[in-house]
N, C-alpha and C positions, 0 to 999 in steps of 0.2 A: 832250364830247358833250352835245348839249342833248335831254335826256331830253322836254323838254316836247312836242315835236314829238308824241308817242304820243298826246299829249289830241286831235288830230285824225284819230285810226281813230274809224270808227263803227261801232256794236254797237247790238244788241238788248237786249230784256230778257224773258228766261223763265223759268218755276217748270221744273226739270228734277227728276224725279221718278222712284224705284224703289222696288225692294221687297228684305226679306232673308225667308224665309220666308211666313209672314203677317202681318209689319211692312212697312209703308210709311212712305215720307219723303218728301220734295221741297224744294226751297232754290232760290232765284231764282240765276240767271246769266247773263251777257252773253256767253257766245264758243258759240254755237251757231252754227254754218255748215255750208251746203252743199257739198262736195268734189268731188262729179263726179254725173252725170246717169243714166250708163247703165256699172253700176244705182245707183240712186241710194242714196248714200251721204254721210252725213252726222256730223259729231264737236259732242263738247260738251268744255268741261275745267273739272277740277274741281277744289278742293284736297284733297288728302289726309289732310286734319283732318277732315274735312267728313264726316257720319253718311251723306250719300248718295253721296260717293264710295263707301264702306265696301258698300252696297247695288249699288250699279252693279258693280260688283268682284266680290260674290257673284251675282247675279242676271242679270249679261252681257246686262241690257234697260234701255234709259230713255226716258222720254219726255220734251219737252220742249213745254208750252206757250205758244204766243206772244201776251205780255199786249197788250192794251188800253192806247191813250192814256192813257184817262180813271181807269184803276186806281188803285183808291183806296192811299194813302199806307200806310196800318195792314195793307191788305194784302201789298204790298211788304214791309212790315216784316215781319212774322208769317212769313213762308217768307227771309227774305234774316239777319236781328237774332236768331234766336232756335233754337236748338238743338231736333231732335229728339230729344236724348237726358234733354232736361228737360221737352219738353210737346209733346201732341200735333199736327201741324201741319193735321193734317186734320179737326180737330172744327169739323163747322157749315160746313167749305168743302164745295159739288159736286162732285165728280169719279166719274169712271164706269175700270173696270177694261181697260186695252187686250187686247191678243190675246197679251202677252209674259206680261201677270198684273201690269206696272209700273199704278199708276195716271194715270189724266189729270186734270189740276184743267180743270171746264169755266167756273168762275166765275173776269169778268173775261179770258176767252181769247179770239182772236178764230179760231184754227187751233192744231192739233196736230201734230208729228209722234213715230211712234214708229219704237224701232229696236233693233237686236239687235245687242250690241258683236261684232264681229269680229277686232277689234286695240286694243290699247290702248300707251302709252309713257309713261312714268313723265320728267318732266323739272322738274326740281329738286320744287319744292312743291307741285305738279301733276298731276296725269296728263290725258292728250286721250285718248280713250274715241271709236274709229271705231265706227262704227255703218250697219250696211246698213237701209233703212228696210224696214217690214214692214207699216206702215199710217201713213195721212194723211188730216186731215182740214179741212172750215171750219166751225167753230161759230157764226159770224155776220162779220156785214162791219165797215167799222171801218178808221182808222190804229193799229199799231202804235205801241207808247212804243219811244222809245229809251234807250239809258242816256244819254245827252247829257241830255236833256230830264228823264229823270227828278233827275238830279245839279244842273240847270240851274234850271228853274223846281218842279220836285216840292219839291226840297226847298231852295228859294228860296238858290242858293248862286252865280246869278248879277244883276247890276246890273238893272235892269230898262229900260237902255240898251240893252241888246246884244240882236242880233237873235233870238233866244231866245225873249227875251219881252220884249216892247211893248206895254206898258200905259200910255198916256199920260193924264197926269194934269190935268185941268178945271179944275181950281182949286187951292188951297194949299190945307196941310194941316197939322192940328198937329203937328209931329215928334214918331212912337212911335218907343220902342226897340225895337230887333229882339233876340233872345234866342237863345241857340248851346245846344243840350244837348249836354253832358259825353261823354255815352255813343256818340251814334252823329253826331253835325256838325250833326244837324236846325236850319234857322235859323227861328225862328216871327217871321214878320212880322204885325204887326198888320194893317198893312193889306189884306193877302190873309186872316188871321182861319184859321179851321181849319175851314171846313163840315162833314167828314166826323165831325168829332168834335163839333159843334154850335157851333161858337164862329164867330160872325158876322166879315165883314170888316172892318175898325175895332177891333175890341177889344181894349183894352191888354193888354198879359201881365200885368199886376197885377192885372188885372180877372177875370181867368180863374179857374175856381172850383178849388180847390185839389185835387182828386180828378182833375182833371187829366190824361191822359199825354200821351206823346209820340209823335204820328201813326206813324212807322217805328220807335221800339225800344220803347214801351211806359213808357220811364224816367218819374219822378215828376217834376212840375214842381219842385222843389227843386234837381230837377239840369242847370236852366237855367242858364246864366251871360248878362250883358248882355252886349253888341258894345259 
């Protein structure tokens, strides 16, 4: 069985979000989908390690918002790289209270949906968490990121051949090293550079100032390794 065949489902990408009390969480996820129309119904799944499965399970509400292209990288990381149960996910992000009492994150979203679990199934490391929707919304307009795209060019982990991303290149150039961090596969190309964190297109990973992190997990430049 050639397992690879799977890298050709396509998925989204969503901060899915609850609550246990008056704690809130939220963790980015790909398997949110539509199930059926009338009424409309909709599932997310989660892992069971995971602080917002744990919330979704108590609070039988989640929502799910659906990011932006343009989503910056640290944001991804910050709800996908980093535990609720060590720092808070929501300090300094937007988000407004749904009608369940889960939160919605409005930054970077381009629509919401919420929903009120009505089934859930537990399947190995998992659970799928059905959901009858209870409210829906558009917070602006916009293409959608994919996880393709985010895995592909976000975090530079395909050729810049492949249909993905076509960047054609003008002239020659000095060959940089590209740099793998340790902790989560982030590849930093130079020549894409890191905007979001201030580091221009072109700029070597030597050159980069030591205080440094890493766009999606936060890790220290130290815990780069070269390609």
């Amino acid at each position: 069985m050639n397992t690879k065949a799977l890298y050709s489902l396509t998925y989204g990408l969503f901060v899915v979000s609850s609550f246990k009390g008056d704690k809130i969480n939220g963790q980015i996820a790909n398997t949110v989908i539509q199930i059926c129309s009338e009424p409309q119904i909709i599932q997310c799944v989660l892992n069971r390690n995971n602080l917002t499965h744990e919330y979704v399970s108590s609070s039988k509400a989640f929502t799910a918002s659906i990011l932006a292209k343009e989503t910056p990288l640290n944001f991804i990381g910050g709800f996908g790289f980093k535990s609720g149960r060590d720092v808070d996910k929501f300090a300094g992000i937007n988000f407004k209270t749904g009608t369940t009492g889960a939160p919605i994150v409005v930054d970077n979203s381009l629509a919401y949906l919420e929903a009120k679990v009505i089934a859930q199934y537990d399947v190995y490391t998992h659970t799928i968490f059905v959901g009858e929707m209870v409210d829906a919304d558009i917070i602006k307009e916009g293409e959608p990121i994919t996880y393709a795209y985010y895995q592909q060019v976000k975090r530079g982990t395909t050729p810049k051949s492949a249909p993905s991303y076509q960047a054609e290149k003008k002239e020659e150039k000095i060959q940089m090293d590209k740099y793998k961090c340790s902790v989560c596969g982030y590849i930093y190309d130079p020549e894409k550079g890191d905007p979001d964190g201030g580091i221009k297109p072109g700029t070597r990973f030597e050159d980069i100032p030591d205080d440094w992190t890493c766009p999606v997990c936060g890790a220290s430049k130290d815990q780069f390794n070269k390609l």
